[in-house]
C-alpha positions, 0 to 999 in steps of 0.5 A: 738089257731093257727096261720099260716102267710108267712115268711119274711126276717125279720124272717130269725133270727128266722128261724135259731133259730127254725131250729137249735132247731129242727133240733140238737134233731132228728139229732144231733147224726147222724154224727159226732159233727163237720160235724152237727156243720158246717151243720147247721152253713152253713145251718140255718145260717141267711144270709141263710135264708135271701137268701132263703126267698128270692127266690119265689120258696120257700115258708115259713110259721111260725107256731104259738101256743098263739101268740108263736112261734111253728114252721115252714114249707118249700115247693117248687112246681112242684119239680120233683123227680125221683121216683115220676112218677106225675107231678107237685108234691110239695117238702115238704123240711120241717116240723119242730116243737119245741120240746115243741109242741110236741103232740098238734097235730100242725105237722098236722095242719102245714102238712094241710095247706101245703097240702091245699096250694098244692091243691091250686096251681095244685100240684098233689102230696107231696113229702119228704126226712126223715131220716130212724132212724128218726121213730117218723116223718115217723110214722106221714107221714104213718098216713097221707097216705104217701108211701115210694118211693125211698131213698136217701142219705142225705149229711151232710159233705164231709165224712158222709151222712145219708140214708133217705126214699123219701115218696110220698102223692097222692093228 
C-alpha cells in the first residue's frame, strides 16, 4: 500500500537524506568524489530544502511504501524550456527513488501522479534533464512516451558537468 502527501519544511531533513541515497548510486561516479561531495553538500543540504519547500513554485510530494519512506518527486509548472515549443509544460526536476524500492512499480506510481497533477493544473506537457549514462531512468521515460528533445549540460563544479538528454511528454 502507497501513499503520496505534500512536503513540508519539516521534511526538508528527510528530503536531503532520500536525495543523497539516491542520488550517490546513479551519480556518484560521474565526476570526480570532491565536486559530488560539494554538490550535494551544497545541493540536499537541509537548509536547502527548507528553502525550496518553501518556494510555491516547487512542488514536493514524499512517496511512501507501508508507512515507510520510498521516495519523492519535485515538479514545477509553466517552466518553458527551449527545445519544448508547448506552453505551459511542467518541469519534472526529480524522480528519486531509494534503491530498495527498486522494481515494485512505485517510479510509475509517483511518474502518474505528477502527471495527474499536470493535467490538473493545464499543463500541456512534461519536460526533464537525464543524464545519457543514466540508461536504467531513460528506459523507464521511453515506456512511458517521453521523447529525446534536446540535450544539455548538467554542472556539477566549476570543471565537470555532465551531458544529459531533455525529454518531453505531450499530455
Amino acid at each position: 500500500m502507497f501513499k503520496i502527501i505534500k512536503a513540508t519544511e519539516k521534511d526538508a531533513q528527510l528530503l536531503s537524506k532520500i536525495s543523497i541515497e539516491s542520488f550517490l548510486p546513479a551519480h556518484g561516479h560521474s565526476a570526480p568524489k570532491v565536486a559530488i561531495d560539494n554538490y550535494m553538500a551544497i545541493n540536499f543540504s537541509q537548509e536547502n530544502f527548507i528553502t525550496e519547500v518553501s518556494d510555491i513554485h516547487n512542488h514536493y510530494y514524499l512517496l511512501y511504501q507501508n508507512d515507510t519512506i520510498a521516495g519523492y518527486s519535485k515538479i514545477v509548472f509553466n517552466q518553458f524550456h527551449k527545445n519544448i515549443g508547448a506552453k505551459n509544460s511542467a518541469y519534472m526536476s526529480r524522480i528519486y527513488l531509494l534503491k530498495e524500492f527498486y522494481g515494485l512499480g512505485l517510479g510509475k506510481v509517483l511518474f502518474n501522479f505528477n502527471m495527474t497533477l499536470c493535467k490538473e493544473n493545464k499543463q500541456s506537457g512534461i519536460w526533464l534533464a537525464v543524464w545519457i549514462e543514466n540508461q536504467q531512468a531513460i528506459s523507464f521515460y521511453k515506456k512511458i512516451g517521453f521523447l529525446k528533445v534536446g540535450d544539455y549540460d548538467f554542472k556539477i563544479s566549476e570543471t565537470h558537468s555532465n551531458p544529459n538528454h531533455i525529454m518531453f511528454l505531450k499530455l
